[in-house]
C-alpha positions as CSV (number, residue, x, y, z in Angstrom):
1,X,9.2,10.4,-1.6
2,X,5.1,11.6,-2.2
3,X,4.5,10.4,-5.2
4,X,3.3,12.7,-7.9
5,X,1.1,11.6,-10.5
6,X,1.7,14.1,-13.1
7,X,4.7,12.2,-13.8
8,X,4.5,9.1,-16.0
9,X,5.8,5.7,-15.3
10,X,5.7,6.5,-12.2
11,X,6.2,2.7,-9.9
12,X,5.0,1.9,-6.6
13,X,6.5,-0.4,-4.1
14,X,4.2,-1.8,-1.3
15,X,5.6,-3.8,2.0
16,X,3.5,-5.5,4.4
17,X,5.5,-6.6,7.5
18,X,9.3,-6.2,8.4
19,X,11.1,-8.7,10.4
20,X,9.1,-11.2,12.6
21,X,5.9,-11.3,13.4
22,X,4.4,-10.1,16.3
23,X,0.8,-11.2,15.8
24,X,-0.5,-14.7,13.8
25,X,-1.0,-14.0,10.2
26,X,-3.8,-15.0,7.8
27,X,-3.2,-17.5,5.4
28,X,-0.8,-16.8,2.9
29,X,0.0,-14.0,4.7
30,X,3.9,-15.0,5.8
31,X,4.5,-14.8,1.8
32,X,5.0,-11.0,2.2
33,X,7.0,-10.5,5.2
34,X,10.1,-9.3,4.4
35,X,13.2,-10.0,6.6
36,X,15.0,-6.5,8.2
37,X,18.4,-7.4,6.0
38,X,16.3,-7.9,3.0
39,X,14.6,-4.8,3.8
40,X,17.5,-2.9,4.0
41,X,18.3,-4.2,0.4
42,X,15.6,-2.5,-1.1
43,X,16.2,0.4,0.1
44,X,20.1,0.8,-0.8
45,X,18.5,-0.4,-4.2
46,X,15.7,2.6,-4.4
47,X,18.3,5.2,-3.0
48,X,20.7,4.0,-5.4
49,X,18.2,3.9,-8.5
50,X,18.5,6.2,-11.7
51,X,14.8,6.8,-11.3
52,X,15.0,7.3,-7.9
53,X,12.8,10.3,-8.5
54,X,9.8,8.0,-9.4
55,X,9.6,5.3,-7.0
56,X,7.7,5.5,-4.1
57,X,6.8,2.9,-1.3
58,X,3.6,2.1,1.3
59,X,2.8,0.0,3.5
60,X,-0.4,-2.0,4.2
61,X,-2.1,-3.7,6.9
62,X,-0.7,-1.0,9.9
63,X,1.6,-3.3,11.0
64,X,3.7,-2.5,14.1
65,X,7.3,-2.5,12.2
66,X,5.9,0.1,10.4
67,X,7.1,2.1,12.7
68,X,9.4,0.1,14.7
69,X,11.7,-1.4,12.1
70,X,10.6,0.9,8.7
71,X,10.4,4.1,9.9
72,X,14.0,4.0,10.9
73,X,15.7,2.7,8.3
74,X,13.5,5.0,6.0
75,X,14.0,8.0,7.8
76,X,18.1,6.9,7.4
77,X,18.0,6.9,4.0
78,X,16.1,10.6,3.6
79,X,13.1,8.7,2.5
80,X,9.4,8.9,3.7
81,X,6.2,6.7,2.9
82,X,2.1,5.9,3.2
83,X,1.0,3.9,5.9
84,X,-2.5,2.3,5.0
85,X,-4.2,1.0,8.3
86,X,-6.6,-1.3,9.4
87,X,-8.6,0.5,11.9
88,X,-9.8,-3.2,13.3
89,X,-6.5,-4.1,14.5
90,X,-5.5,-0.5,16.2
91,X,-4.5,-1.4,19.2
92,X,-3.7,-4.9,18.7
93,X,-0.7,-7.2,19.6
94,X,1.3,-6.5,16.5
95,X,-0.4,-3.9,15.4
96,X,-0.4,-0.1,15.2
97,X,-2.2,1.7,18.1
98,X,-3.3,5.6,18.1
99,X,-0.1,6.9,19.6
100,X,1.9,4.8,17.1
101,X,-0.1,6.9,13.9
102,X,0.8,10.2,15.5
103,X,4.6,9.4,15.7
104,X,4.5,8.2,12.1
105,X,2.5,11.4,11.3
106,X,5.5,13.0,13.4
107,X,8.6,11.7,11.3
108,X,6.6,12.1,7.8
109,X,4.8,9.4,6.9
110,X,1.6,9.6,5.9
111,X,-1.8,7.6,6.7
112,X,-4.2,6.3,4.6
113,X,-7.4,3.7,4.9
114,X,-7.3,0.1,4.2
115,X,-10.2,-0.3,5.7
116,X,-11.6,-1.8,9.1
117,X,-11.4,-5.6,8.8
118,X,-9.4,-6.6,6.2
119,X,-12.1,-8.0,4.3
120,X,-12.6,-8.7,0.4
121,X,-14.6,-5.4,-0.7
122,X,-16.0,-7.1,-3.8
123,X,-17.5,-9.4,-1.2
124,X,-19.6,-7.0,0.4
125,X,-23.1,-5.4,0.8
126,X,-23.2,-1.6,0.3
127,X,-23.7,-0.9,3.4
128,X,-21.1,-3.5,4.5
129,X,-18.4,-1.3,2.2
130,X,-19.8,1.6,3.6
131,X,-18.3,1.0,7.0
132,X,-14.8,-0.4,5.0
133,X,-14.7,2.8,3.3
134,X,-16.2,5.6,5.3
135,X,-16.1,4.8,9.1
136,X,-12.5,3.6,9.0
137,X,-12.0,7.1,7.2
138,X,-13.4,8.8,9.8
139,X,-11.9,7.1,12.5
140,X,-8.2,7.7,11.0
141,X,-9.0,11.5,10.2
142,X,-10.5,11.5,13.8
143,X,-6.4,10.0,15.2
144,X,-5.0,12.5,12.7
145,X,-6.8,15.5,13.0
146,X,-6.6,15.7,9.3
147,X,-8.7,14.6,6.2
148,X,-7.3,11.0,4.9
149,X,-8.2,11.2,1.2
150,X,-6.7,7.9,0.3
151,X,-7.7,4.3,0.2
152,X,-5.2,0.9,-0.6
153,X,-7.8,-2.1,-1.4
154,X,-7.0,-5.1,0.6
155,X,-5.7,-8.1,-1.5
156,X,-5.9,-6.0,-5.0
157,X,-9.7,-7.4,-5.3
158,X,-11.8,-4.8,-7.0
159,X,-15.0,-4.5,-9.3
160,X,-17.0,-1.7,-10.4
161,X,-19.1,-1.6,-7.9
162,X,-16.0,-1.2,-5.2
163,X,-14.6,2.1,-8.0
164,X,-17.9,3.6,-7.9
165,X,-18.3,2.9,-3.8
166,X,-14.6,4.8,-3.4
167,X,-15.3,7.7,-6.2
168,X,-18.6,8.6,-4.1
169,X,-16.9,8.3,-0.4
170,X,-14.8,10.9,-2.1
171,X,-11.1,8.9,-2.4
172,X,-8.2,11.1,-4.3
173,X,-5.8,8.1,-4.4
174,X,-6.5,4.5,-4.6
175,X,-4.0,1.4,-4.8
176,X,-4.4,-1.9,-6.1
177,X,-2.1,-4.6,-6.0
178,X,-1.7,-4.9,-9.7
179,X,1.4,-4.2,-10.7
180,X,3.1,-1.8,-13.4
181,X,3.6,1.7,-13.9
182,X,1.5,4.9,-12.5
183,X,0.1,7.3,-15.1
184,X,-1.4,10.5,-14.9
185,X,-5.2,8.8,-14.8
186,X,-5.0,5.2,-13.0
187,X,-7.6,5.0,-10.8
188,X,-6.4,2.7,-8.8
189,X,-3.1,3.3,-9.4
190,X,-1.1,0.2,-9.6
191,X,1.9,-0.8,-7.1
192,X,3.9,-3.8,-7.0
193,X,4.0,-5.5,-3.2
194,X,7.4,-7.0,-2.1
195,X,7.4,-10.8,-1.4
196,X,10.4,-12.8,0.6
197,X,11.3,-14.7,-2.2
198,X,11.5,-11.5,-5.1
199,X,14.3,-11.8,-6.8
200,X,16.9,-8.8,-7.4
201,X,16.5,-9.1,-11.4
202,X,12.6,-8.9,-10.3
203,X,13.5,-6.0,-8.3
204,X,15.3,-4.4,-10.5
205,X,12.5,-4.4,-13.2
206,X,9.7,-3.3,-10.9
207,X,12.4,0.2,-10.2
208,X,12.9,0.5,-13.7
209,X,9.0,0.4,-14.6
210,X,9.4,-2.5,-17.3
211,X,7.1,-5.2,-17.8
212,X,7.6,-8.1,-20.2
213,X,5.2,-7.4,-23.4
214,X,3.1,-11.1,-22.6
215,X,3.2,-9.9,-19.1
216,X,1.8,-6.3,-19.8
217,X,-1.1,-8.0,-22.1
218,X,-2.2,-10.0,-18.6
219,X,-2.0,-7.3,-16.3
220,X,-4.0,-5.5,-18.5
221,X,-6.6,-8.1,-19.3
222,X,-7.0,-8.7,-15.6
223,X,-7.7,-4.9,-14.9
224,X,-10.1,-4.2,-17.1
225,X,-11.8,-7.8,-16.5
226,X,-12.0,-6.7,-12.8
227,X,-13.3,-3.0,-13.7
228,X,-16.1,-4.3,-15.4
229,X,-17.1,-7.6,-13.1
């Protein structure tokens, strides 16, 4: 499902790895690996949901069950999604080679950046971002043969300076890790990533776009504390 953002309360769910891991993970990291039955779950759930229509679902990090565990039970299901990739781990045990993007690119999915090192971007120089943001692009548009117009920030962390860095390397799409509901001019747009432990009554509220008022107020503190840092 390609999310379009015409459509309000539009939601976003975001996976990181399926299964076990094949690689060692960074601190904190194991929090978001979700197990195949799980997995499976969430997808009966989304197929199943009223507002199917307006949940979508990517991936970060280019993990290898992207394609070796996802894809499949995606593809089952009639349902597609955005693979963001780390172009410092292609090729890696684990992780997604150049072959592996072209067979996603094969059975729909599509690619976007998350940059080359999975880094913090608020963390870096300009010229530092500059390869995070535009050599990774060009070494994804280079594997698909086709421009890569979007960008997931690594751990949610963004400032200004990061927005302004992505307006001017020419991203359509951004995605933070924030949490909520898409309108028609988030930038980033927010998704909501999957952890082992979510709840289904969590679940269930990030597919029906609702957000406790006390909740909301935070989110939106955050953001706009983070847009101006």
């Amino acid at each position: 499902m390609k999310l379009t953002f015409a459509r309000r309360n539009a939601r976003i769910v975001n996976f990181h790895g399926i299964g076990l891991p094949a690689r060692e993970l960074e601190p904190g990291e194991a929090d978001y690996w979700v197990s195949l039955p799980r997995f499976r779950d969430i997808l009966d759930r989304i197929v199943d949901h009223p507002d199917r229509a307006l949940v979508s679902i990517t991936f970060d990090d280019g993990n290898k069950s992207d394609l070796e565990i996802a894809a499949p039970e995606l593809l089952r299901r009639g349902l597609d999604a955005e693979i963001f990739v780390l172009t410092g781990r292609l090729g890696q045990s684990g992780s997604l080679g150049v072959d592996d993007i072209g067979e996603l690119l094969r059975l729909g999915m599509r690619i976007g950046s998350h940059g080359q090192s999975h880094s913090d971007w608020t963390s870096l120089s300009s010229r530092q971002l500059d390869v995070e943001l535009v050599a990774s692009r060009a070494r994804l548009e280079e594997i698909c043969g086709a421009p890569v117009r979007s960008a997931a920030i690594p751990f949610g962390r963004y400032n200004g300076a990061v927005l302004g860095a992505l307006r001017k390397a020419g991203y359509d799409a951004v995605y933070s890790s924030d949490g909520g509901c898409v309108d028609r001019v988030s930038f980033p747009s927010p998704r909501t990533s999957v952890r082992h432990d979510m709840s289904d009554a969590a679940l269930d509220k990030i597919l029906s776009g609702q957000l406790q008022p006390m909740r909301l107020l935070r989110r939106n503190a955050a953001v706009a504390m983070k847009r101006w840092a």
